[in-house]
C-alpha positions in Angstrom: -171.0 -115.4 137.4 -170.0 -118.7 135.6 -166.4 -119.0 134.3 -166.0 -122.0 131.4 -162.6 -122.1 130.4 -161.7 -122.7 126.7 -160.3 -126.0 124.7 -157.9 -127.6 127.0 -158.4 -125.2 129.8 -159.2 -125.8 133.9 -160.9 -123.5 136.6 -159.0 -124.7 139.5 -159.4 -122.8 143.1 -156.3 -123.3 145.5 -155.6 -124.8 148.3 -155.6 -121.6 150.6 -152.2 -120.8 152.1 -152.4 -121.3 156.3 -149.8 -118.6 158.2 -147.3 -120.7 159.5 -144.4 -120.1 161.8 -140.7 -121.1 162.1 -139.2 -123.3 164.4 -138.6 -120.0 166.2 -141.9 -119.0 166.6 -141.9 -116.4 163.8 -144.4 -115.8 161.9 -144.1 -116.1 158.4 -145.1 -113.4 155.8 -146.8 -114.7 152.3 -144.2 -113.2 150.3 -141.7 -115.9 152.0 -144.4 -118.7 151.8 -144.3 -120.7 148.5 -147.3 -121.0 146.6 -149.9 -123.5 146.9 -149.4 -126.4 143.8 -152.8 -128.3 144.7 -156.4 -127.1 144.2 -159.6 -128.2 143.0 -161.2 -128.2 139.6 -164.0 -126.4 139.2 -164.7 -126.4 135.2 -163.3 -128.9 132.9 -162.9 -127.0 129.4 -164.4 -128.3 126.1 -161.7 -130.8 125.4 -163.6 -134.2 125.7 -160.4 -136.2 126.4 -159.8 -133.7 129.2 -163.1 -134.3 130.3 -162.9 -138.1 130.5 -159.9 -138.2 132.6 -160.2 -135.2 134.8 -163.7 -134.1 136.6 -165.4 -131.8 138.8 -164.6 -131.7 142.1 -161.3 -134.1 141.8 -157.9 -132.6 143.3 -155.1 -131.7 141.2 -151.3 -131.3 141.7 -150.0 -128.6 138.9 -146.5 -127.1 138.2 -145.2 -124.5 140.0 -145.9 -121.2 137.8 -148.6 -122.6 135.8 -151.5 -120.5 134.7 -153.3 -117.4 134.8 -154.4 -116.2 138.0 -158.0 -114.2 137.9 -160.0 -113.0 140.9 -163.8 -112.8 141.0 -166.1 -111.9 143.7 -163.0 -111.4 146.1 -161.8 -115.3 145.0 -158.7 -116.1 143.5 -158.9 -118.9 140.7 -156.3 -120.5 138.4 -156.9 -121.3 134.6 -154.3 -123.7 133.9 -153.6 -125.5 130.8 -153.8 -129.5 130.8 -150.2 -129.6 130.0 -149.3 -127.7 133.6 -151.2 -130.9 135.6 -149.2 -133.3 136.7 -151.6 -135.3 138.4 -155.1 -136.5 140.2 -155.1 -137.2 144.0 -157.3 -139.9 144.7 
């Protein structure tokens, strides 16, 4: 299944979240973990400035509750608006 977002829309898939531990050697539940911010685009919407500046496969950094999360085939993706990236990791 194919996903093409909408106007000024991205497909972005996280950056999956790695357990971590404290200092202590606790391990850390998801609930206490923040979010992942970074992920990379998958579809570009039908925006054609959008498309000129941002493109498949590049790495964005978006604001912290940005988006709609969906899940497909046991994946989580983001739809974010282009407004919610703050920028392009080269």
């Amino acid at each position: 299944m194919q996903i093409k977002p909408f106007e000024d829309r991205v497909l972005i898939e996280p950056e999956e979240v790695v357990e971590s531990k404290s200092k202590a050697g606790i391990i850390l539940p998801d609930t206490a973990k923040e979010k992942p911010r970074r992920g990379k685009i998958l579809e570009v919407g039908t925006d054609e400035e959008l498309a000129e500046k941002i493109k498949i496969g590049d790495t964005v950094v978006y604001t912290k509750f940005s988006g709609d999360e969906i899940e497909l085939e046991d994946k989580k993706y983001l739809i974010i608006s282009r407004s919610d990236i703050l920028a392009v990791i080269k």
